[in-house]
matplotlib code that plots the C-alpha trace (Angstrom):
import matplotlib.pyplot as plt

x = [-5.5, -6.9, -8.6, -11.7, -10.8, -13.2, -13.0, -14.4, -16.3, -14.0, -10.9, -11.6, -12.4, -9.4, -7.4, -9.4, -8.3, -4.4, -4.4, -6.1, -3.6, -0.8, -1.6, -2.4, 1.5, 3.1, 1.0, 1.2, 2.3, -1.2, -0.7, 2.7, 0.5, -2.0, 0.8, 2.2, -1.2, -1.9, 1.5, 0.6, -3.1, -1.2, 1.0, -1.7, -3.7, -0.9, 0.1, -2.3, -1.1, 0.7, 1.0, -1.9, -1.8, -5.2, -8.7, -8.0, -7.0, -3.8, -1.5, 1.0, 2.9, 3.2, 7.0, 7.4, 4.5, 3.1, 0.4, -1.0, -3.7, -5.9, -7.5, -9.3, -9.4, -12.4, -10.8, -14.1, -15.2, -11.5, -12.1, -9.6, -11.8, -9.4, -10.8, -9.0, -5.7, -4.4, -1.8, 0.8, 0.2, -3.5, -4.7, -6.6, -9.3, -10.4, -10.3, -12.6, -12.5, -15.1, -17.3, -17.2]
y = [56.2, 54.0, 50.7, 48.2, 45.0, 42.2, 38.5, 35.9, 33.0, 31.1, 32.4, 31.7, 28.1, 28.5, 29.4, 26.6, 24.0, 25.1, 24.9, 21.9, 20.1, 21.6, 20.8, 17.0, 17.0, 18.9, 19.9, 23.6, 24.1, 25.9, 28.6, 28.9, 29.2, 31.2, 34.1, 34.3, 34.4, 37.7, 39.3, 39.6, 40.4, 43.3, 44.5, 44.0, 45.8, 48.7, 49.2, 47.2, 47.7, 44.6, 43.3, 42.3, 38.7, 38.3, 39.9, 42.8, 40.4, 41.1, 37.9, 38.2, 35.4, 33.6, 34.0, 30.4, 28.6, 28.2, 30.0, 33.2, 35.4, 37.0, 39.9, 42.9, 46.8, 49.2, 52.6, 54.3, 52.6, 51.9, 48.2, 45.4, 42.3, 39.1, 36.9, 33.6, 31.6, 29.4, 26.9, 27.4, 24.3, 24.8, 26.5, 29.4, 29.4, 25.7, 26.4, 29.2, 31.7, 30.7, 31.6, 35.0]
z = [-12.3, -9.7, -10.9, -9.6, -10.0, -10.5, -10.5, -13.4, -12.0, -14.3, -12.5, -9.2, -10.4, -12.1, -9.0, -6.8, -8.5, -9.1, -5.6, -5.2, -7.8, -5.8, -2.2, -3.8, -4.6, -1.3, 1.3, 1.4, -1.9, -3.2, -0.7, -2.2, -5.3, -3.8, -3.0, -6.1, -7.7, -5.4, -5.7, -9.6, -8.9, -7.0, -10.3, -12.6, -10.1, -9.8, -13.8, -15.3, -19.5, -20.0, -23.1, -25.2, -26.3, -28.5, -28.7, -26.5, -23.5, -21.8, -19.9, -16.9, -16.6, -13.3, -11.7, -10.8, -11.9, -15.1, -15.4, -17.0, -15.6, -18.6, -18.1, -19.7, -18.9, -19.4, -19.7, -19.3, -16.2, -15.0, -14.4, -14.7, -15.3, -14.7, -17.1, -16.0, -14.8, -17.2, -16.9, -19.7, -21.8, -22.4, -25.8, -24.2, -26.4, -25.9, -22.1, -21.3, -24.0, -26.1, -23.1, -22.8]

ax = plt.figure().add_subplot(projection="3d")
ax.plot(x, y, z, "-o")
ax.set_aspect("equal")
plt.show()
């Protein structure tokens, strides 16, 4: 099965400024970020049923930062919509959740 994915507003805000915190502490750190960020886009993209945490929404864990990407799948329309990227000690819900 070959999915679509699409991108949240919220997570490319999301993403924007992980890497604009990151490059403020080591230059060229966010592009470390950014590459890790799309090497799980990649395995989401590839086998897409991780586990769900809440409300239908599924979480990959980051390898060496922490942060979660949350996401959805449509099985009908075979689209992955990545809902957000969320650093590991923020409640979910009070970030973005509420908005969707």
């Amino acid at each position: 099965m070959t999915y679509q994915v699409c991108f949240s507003k919220r997570f490319r805000d999301d993403i924007r400024e992980a890497r604009k915190w990151y490059n403020q502490r080591k230059k060229g750190l966010g592009k470390k970020f950014y590459s890790e960020v799309e090497d799980s886009l990649k395995a989401i993209k590839k086998s897409p049923h991780f586990q769900i945490r809440y409300d239908n929404i599924r979480c990959l864990p980051l390898n060496k930062y922490p942060f979660m990407i949350h996401f959805t799948i449509d099985e009908e329309t075979e689209i992955i919509l990545v809902l957000g990227c969320i650093h590991c000690s923020l409640e979910p819900h009070s970030h973005w959740i509420n908005e969707i």
